[in-house]
DRENDO-1510 file (C-alpha; in Angstrom, 1 decimal, always signed):
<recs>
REC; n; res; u; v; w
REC; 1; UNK; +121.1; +44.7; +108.4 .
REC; 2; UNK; +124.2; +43.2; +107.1 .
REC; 3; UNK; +125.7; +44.9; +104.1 .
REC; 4; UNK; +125.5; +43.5; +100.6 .
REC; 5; UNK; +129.2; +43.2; +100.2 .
REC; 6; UNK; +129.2; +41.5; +103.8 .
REC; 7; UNK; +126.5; +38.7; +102.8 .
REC; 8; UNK; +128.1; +38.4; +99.2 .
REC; 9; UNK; +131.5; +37.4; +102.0 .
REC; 10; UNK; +129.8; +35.0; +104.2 .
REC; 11; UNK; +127.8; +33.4; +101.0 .
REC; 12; UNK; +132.0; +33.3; +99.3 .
REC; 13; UNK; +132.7; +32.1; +103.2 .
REC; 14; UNK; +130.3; +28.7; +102.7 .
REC; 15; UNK; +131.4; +27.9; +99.3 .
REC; 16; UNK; +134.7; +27.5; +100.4 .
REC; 17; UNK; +134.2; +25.5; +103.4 .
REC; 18; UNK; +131.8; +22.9; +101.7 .
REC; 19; UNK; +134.7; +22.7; +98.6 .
REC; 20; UNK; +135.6; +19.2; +100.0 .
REC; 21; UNK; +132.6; +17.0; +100.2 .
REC; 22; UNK; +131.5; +15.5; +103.4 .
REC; 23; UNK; +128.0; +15.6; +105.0 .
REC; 24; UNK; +129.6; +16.8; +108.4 .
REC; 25; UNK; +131.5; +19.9; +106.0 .
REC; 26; UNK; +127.7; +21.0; +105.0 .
REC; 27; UNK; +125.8; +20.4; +107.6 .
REC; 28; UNK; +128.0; +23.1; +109.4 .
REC; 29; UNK; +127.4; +25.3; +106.4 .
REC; 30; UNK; +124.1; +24.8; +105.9 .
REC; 31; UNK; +123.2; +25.9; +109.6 .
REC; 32; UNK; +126.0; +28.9; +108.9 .
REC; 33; UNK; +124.1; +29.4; +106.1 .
REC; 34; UNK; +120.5; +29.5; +108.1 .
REC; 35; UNK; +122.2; +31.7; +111.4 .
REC; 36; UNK; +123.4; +33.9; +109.2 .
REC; 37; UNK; +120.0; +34.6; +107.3 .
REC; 38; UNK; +118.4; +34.7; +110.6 .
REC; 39; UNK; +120.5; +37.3; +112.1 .
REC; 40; UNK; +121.1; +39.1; +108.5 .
REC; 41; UNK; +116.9; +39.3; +108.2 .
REC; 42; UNK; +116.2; +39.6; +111.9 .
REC; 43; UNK; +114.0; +36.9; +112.5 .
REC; 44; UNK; +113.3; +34.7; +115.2 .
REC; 45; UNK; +113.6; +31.4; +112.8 .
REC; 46; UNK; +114.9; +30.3; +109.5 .
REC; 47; UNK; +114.8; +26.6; +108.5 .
REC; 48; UNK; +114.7; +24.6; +105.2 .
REC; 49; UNK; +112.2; +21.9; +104.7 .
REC; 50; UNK; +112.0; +19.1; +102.7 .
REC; 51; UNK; +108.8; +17.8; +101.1 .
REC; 52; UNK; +108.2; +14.3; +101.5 .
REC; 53; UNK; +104.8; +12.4; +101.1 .
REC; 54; UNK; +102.4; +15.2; +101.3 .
REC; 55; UNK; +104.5; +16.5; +104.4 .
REC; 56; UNK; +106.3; +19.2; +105.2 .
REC; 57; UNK; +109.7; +18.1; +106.8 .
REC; 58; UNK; +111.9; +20.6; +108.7 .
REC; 59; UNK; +115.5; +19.3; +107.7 .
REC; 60; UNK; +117.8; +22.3; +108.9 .
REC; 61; UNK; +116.6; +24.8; +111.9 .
REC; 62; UNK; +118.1; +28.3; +112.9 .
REC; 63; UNK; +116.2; +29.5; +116.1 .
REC; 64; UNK; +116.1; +32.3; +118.5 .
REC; 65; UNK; +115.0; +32.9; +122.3 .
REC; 66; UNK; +111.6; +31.4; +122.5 .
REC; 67; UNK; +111.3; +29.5; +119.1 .
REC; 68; UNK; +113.1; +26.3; +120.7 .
REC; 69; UNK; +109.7; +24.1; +119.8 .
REC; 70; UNK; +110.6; +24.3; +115.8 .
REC; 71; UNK; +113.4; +21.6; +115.7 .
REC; 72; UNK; +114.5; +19.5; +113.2 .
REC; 73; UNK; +112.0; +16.6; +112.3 .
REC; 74; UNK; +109.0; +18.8; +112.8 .
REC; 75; UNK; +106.7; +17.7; +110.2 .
REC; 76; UNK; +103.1; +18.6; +109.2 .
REC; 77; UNK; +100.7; +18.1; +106.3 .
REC; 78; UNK; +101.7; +20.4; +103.3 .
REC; 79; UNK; +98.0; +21.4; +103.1 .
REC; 80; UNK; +98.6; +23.0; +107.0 .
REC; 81; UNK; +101.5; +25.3; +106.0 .
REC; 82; UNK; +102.4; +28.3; +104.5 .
REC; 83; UNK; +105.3; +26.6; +102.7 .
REC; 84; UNK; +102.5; +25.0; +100.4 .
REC; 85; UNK; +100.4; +28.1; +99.6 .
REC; 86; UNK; +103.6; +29.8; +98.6 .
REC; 87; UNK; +104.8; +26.9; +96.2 .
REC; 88; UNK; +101.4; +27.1; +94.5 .
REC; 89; UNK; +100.9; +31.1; +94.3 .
REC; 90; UNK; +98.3; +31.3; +96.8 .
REC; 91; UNK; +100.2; +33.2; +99.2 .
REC; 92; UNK; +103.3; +35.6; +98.3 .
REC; 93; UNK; +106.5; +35.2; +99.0 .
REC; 94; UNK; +106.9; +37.8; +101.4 .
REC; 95; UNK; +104.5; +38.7; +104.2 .
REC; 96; UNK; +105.5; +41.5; +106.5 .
REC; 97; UNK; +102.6; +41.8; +108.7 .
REC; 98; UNK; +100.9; +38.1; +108.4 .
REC; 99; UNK; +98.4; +39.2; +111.3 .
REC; 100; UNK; +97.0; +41.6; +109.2 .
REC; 101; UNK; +97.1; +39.2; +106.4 .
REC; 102; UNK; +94.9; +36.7; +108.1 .
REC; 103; UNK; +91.8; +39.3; +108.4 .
REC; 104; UNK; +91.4; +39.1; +104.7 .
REC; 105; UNK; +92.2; +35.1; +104.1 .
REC; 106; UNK; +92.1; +32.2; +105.8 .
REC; 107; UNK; +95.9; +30.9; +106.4 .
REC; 108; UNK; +96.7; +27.6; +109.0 .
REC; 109; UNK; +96.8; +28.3; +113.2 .
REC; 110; UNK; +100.2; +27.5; +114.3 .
REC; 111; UNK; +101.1; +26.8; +118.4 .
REC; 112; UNK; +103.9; +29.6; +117.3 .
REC; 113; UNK; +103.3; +33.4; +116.5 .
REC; 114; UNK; +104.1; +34.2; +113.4 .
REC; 115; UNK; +104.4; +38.0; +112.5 .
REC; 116; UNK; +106.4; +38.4; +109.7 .
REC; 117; UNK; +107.5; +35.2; +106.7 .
REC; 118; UNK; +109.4; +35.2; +103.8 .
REC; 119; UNK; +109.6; +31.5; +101.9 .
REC; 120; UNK; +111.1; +30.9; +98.7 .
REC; 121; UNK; +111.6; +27.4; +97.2 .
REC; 122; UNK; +114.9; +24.9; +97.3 .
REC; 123; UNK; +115.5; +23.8; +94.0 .
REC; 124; UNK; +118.0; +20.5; +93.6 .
REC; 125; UNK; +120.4; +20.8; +90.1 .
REC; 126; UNK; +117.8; +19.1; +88.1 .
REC; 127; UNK; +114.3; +21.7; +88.6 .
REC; 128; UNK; +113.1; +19.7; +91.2 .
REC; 129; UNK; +111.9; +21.3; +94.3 .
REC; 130; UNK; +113.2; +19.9; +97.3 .
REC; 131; UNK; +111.3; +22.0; +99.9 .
REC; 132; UNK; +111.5; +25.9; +100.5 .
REC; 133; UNK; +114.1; +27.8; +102.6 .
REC; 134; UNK; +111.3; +29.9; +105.2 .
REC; 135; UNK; +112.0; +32.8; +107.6 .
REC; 136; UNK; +109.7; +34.3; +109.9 .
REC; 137; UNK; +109.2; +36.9; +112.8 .
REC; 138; UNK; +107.3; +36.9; +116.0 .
REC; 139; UNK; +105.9; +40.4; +115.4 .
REC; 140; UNK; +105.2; +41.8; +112.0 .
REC; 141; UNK; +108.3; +43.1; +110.4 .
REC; 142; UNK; +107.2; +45.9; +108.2 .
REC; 143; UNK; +110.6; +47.0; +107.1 .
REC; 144; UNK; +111.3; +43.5; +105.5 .
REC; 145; UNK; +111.2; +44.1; +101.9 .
REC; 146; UNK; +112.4; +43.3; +98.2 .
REC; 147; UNK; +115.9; +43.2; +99.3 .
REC; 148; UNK; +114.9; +40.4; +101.7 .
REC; 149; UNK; +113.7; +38.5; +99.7 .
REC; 150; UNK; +116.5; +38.7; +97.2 .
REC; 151; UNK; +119.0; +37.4; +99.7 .
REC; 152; UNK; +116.7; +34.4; +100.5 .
REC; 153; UNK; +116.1; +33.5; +97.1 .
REC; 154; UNK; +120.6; +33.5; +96.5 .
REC; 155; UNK; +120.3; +31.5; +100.1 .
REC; 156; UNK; +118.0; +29.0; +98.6 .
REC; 157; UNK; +120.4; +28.6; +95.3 .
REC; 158; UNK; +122.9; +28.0; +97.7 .
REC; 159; UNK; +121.2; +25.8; +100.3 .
REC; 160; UNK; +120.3; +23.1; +97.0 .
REC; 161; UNK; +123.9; +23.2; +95.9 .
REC; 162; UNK; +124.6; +22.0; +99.4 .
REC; 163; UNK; +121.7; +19.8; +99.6 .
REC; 164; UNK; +123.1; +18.3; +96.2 .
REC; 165; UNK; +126.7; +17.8; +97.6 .
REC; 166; UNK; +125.0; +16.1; +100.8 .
REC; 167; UNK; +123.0; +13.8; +98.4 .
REC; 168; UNK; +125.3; +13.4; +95.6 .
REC; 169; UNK; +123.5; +15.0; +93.2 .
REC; 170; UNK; +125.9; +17.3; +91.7 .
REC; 171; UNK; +129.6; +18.1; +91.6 .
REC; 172; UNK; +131.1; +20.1; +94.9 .
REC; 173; UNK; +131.1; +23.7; +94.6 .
REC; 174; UNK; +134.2; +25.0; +93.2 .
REC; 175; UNK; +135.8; +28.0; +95.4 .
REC; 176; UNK; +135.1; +31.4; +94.0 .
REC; 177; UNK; +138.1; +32.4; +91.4 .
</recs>
């Protein structure tokens, strides 16, 4: 795993490179911003979605060897993911072992394994939520923890200051001082 002072880099890293706006500039960070999660967290995916209509939207996809079917554009029904049950407190935020999970509740089937998930929301400048910054595993991950978790949730900050710069919905991100 990454060290904290490393992350706390890369995360200095984006702010700089989005300081001029320009949807080009954060696109590039925003899928810096979701490799590096991935590789930080060791999972196989991380993507943010958008909500939009009663679906969920995948906007931005990072994705390893054999997750090349979760693209951009993906959408289903919020009702059919986990993003929704997290958002409304049905499921927790962070689910190591979602296999085992699944013997006690009943949770969507999804044409990808999922072994491990972490989701936390995206929140634009203003409270609203945008969609949820998500992370998951093949196999269960039991070593993903608190810490985790913590580092998605200062992703997610990040990821709707970005989201705001794309969408004009806040001033740039001033470089760290």
């Amino acid at each position: 795993m990454t060290s904290p002072d490393r992350y706390a880099l890369s995360q200095t890293e984006l702010r700089v490179a989005t300081g001029a706006r320009g949807e080009q500039r954060i696109e590039f960070a925003m899928n810096r911003l979701l490799h590096m999660i991935r590789e930080d967290l060791k999972m196989d995916v991380a993507f943010v979605s958008e909500f939009v209509d009663g679906e969920r939207v995948l906007r931005h996809v990072d994705s390893g060897p054999g997750a090349e079917a979760v693209v951009p554009g993906l959408s289903q029904p919020m009702e059919d993911t986990l993003c929704q049950r997290v958002i409304d407190g049905r499921l927790p935020n962070l689910v190591p072992d979602l296999p085992t999970l699944r013997k006690t509740m009943a949770l969507p089937v999804f044409p990808i394994r999922i072994g491990a998930h972490l989701s936390v929301p995206v929140q634009r400048h203003d409270g609203r939520i945008y969609g949820t910054l998500c992370c998951f595993s093949f196999e269960p991950h039991p070593s993903v923890g608190e810490l985790h978790l913590k580092r998605l949730e200062m992703s997610a900050r990040l990821a709707g200051r970005l989201l705001d710069e794309a969408h004009g919905g806040a001033p740039p991100m001033a470089p760290p001082v």
